[in-house]
C-alpha positions in Angstrom: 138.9 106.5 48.2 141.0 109.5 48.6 143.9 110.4 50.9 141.9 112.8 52.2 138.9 110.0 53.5 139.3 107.0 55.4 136.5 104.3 54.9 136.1 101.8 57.4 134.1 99.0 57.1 134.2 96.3 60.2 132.1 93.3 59.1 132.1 90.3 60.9 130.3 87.1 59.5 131.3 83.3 59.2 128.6 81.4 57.4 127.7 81.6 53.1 125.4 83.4 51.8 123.0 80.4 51.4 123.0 79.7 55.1 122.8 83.6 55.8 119.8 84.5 58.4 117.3 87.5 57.6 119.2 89.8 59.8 122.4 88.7 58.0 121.0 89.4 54.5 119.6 92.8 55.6 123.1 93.9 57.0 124.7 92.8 53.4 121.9 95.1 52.0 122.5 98.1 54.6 126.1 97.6 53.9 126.1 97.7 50.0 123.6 101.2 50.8 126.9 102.2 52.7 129.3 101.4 50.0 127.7 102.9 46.9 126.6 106.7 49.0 130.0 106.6 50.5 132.0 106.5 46.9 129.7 109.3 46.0 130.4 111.3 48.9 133.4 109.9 50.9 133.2 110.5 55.5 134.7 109.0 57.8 132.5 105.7 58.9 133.0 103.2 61.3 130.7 100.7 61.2 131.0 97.5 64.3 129.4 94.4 64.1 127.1 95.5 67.5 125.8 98.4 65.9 125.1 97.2 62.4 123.2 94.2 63.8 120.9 96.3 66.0 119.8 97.9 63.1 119.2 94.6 61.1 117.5 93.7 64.0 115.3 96.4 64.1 114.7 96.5 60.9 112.6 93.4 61.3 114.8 90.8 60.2 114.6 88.5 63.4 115.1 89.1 66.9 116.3 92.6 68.5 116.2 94.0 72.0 113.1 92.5 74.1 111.2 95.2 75.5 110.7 93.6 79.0 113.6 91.4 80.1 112.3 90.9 83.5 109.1 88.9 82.6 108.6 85.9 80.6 107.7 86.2 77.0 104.8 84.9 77.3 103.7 86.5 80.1 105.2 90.1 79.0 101.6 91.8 77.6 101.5 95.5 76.0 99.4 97.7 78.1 95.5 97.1 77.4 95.0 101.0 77.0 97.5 103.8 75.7 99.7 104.7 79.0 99.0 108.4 80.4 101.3 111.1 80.2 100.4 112.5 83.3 98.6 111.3 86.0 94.7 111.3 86.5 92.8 113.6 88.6 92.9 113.1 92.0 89.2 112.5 93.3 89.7 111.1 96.7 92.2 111.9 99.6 93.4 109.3 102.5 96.1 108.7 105.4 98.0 106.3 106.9 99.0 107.0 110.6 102.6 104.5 110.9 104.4 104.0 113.4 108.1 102.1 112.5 108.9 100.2 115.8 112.9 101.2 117.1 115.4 99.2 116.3 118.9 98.4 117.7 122.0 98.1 116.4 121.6 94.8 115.2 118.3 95.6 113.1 116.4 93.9 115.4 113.4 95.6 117.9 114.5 98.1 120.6 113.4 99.9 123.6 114.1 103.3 121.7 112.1 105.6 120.2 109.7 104.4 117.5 109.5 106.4 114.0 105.9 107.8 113.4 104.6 109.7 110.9 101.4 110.3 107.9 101.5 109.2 104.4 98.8 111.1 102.2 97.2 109.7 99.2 95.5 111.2 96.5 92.9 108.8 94.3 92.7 108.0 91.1 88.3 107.8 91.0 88.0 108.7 87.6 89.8 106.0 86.3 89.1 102.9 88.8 86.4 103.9 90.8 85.7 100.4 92.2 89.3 100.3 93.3 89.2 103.5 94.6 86.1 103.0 96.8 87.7 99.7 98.6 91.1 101.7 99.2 88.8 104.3 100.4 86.1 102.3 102.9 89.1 99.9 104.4 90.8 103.3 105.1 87.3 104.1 107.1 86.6 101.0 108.5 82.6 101.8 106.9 81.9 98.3 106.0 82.0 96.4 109.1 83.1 93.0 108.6 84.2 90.9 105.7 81.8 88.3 104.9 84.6 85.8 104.3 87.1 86.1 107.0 84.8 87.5 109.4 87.5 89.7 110.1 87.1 93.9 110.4 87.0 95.7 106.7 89.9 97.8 107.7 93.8 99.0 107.6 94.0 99.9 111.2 96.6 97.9 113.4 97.7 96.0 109.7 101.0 96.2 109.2 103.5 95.9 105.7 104.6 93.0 105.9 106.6 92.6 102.4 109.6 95.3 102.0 111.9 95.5 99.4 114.2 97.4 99.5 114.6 99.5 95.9 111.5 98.0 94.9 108.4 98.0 97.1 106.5 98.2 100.5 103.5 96.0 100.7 100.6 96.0 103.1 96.8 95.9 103.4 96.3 91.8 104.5 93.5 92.4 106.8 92.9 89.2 107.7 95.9 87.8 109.0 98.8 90.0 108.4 100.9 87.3 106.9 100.5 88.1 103.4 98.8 85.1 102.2 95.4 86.6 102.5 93.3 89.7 103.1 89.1 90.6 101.4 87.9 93.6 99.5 84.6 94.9 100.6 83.0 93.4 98.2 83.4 89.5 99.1 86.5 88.2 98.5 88.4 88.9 95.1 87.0 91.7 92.7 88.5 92.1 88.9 91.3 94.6 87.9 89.2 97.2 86.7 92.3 99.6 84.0 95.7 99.6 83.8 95.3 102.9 82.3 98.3 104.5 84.4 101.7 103.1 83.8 104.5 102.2 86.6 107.2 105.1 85.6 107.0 107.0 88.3 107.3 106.0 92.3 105.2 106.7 95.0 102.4 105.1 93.3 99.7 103.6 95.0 99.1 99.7 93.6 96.7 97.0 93.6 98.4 93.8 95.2 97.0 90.2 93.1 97.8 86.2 92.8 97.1 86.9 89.4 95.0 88.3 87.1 91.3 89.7 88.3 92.5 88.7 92.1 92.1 92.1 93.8 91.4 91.9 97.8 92.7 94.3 100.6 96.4 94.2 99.5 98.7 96.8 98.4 101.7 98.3 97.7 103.5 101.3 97.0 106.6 101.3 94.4 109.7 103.1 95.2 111.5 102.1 92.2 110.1 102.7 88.4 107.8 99.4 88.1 107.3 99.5 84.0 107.5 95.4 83.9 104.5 95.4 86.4 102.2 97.7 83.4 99.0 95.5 82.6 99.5 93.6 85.5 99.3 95.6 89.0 96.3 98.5 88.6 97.3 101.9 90.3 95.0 103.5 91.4 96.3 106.5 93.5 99.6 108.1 94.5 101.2 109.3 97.7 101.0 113.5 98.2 103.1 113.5 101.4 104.9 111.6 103.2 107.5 110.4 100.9 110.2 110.7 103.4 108.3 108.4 106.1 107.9 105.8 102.7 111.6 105.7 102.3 111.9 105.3 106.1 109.8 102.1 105.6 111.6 101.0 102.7 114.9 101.5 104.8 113.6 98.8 107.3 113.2 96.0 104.6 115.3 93.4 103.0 115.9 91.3 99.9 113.6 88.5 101.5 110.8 90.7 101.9 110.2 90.2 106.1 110.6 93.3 107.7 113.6 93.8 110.1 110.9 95.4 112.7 107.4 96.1 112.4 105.9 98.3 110.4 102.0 99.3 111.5 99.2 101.6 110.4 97.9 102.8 113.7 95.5 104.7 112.2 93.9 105.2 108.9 90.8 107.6 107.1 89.7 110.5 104.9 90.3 114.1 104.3 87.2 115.6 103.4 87.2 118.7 101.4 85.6 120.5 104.6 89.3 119.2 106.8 91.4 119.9 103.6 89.5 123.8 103.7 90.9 123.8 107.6 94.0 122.9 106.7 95.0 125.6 104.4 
């Protein structure tokens, strides 16, 4: 070393070299590395046991930062298909008619005013048609009833019963509006069809499950980037307008999920290309 360089080398370690892990042996290496370039060509280096480790770790010597924190290991999966950079083409557009019931000043239902408004979506039938054509038909009520529940195939007068606050609104249980059930138009449960699009945007339209392949009625829209949801929840779609009226809804929720008032969709369908002509 010369006056002119300092060299600082911060190494913390407590065990032999005989009881020394993989990531231990390949921080000895990266550290020797340091030593021998630095005496050719002395810097200033500062080297901390937080920063040297990471880069063990990730050099494959054991451990490192889990990519998913949130979600048990073994139930943390890489995506089944490479993730999109940007979103599909929209093939479909539908609308929710809501109408947020007033509230008072204790959050709970008032006589005032109720909040109403339209939430667009745009489709995703490219990449899960089946998906797409429920979401589509329960917006149209085009089925008639469910062969399961006996109930109407439809969205109108459902309400979202599950909001989150910086995370979620749910709807979409058709057949009882408690959130334990609901029926696609197919009969009963149909399989997650791609989990093409990934969760790192918000305002995305997704498939509600128990589980995997457990697709009914339900769904939800994420207000929140979702990734630890990927290979788990199928998007299918993605609000257009109405993002104001979403937060709205979101603003109504809490940590437990049950609504502080009631959130329904008065009224529900499809723009057709001949309406969205008339429109602009």
């Amino acid at each position: 070393m010369t006056k002119d360089y300092a060299i600082m080398i911060i190494i913390i370690s407590s065990s032999s070299s005989k009881h020394r892990s993989p990531r231990s042996l390949a921080l000895v290496a990266l550290l020797r590395f340091l030593w021998v370039t630095l005496i050719a060509c002395p810097s200033v280096v500062v080297i901390t046991a937080a920063s040297a480790s990471a880069a063990a770790g990730s050099s494959g010597g054991g451990g490192g930062v889990e990519w998913n924190d949130d979600v048990p290991r073994e139930k943390a999966k890489m995506p089944k298909l490479k993730p999109r950079v940007e979103l599909p083409e929209v093939t479909h557009r539908v609308y929710f008619d809501v109408v947020i019931s007033a509230s008072s000043n204790d959050g709970e239902e008032g006589e005032g005013e109720p909040t109403t408004g339209r939430i667009t979506f745009g489709l995703f039938g490219k990449v899960a048609p089946r998906t797409v054509e429920n979401f589509r038909s329960l917006c149209t009520c085009d089925k008639g009833y469910g062969k399961i529940s006996g109930k109407l195939l439809c969205y109108r007068g459902t309400t979202f019963h599950r909001i989150i606050p910086n995370f979620m609104i749910q709807g979409g249980n058709i057949s009882g509006n408690n959130g334990v059930g609901g029926e696609s138009i197919y009969g009963g449960y149909f399989d997650d069809e791609s989990f093409e699009v990934p969760h790192n945007k918000l305002y995305l339209l997704n498939m509600a499950n128990k589980g995997p392949n457990s697709n009914g009625s339900q769904f939800f829209i994420n207000t929140v980037k979702t990734s630890w949801l990927d290979n788990k929840n199928v998007v299918f779609g993605m609000v257009l307008s109405g993002f104001e009226l979403v937060d709205e809804i979101e603003a109504v929720g809490t940590n437990e999920g049950t609504p502080q008032v009631e959130v329904t969709i008065h009224s529900s369908g499809e723009l057709l290309p001949s309406l969205l002509a008339e429109a602009e």
